[in-house]
C-alpha positions as CSV (number, residue, x, y, z in Angstrom):
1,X,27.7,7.0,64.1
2,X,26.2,7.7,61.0
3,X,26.5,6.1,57.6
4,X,24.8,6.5,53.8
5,X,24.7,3.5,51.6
6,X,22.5,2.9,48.7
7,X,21.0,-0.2,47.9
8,X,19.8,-2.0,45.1
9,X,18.1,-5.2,45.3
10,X,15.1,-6.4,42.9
11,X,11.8,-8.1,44.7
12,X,13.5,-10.8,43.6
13,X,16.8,-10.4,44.8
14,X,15.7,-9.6,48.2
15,X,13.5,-12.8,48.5
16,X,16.3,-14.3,50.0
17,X,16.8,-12.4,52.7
18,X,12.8,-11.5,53.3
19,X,12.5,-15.4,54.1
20,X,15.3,-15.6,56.2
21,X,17.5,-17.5,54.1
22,X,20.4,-14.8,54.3
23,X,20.3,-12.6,57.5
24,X,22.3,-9.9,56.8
25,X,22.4,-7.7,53.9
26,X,26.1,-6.0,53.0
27,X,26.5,-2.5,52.3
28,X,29.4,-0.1,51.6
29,X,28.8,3.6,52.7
30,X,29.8,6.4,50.5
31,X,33.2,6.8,52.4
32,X,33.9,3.3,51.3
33,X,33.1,1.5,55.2
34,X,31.6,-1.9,54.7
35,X,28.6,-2.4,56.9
36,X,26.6,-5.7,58.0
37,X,23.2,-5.0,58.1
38,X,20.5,-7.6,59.4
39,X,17.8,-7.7,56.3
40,X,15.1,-7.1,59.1
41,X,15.5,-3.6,58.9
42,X,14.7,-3.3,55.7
43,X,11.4,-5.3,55.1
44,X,9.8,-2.3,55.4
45,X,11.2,-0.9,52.3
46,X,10.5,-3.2,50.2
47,X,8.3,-2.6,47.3
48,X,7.1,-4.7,44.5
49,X,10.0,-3.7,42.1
50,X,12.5,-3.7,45.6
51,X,14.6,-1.9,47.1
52,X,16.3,0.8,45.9
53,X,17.6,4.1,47.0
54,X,20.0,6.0,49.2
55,X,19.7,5.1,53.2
56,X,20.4,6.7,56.4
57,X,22.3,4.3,59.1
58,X,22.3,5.5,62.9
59,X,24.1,3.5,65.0
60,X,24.3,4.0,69.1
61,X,27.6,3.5,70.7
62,X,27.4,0.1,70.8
63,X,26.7,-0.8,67.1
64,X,22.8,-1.5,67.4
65,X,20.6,0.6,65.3
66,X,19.0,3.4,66.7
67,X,17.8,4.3,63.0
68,X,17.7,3.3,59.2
69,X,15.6,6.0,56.9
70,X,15.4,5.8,52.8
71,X,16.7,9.7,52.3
């Protein structure tokens, strides 16, 4: 399964969930699906103004991630 979300989330905003505060982030994808995503995945993207931008979501059969990409 695929889904494309964006997010936007200042350094700030995303504090939070970078020190484990709040463990999953929520999403809606562009066909309107809300998604649950743990903040993990996204540490990666984070920059010092935050996060922002339009991601690619692969999911396996069984809901884990098999991918997350900033497209």
């Amino acid at each position: 399964m695929e889904f494309i979300f964006s997010l936007n989330l200042t350094y700030r905003e995303f504090m939070p969930y970078y020190r484990g505060d709040v463990d999953k982030v929520e999403v809606r994808d562009r066909r309107g699906t809300r998604l649950w995503i743990n903040c993990r995945h996204f540490r990666r993207f984070l920059t010092p103004s935050g996060i922002h931008g339009w991601f690619r979501l692969v999911l396996n059969e069984k809901g884990d991630v098999v991918s997350l990409e900033l497209i």
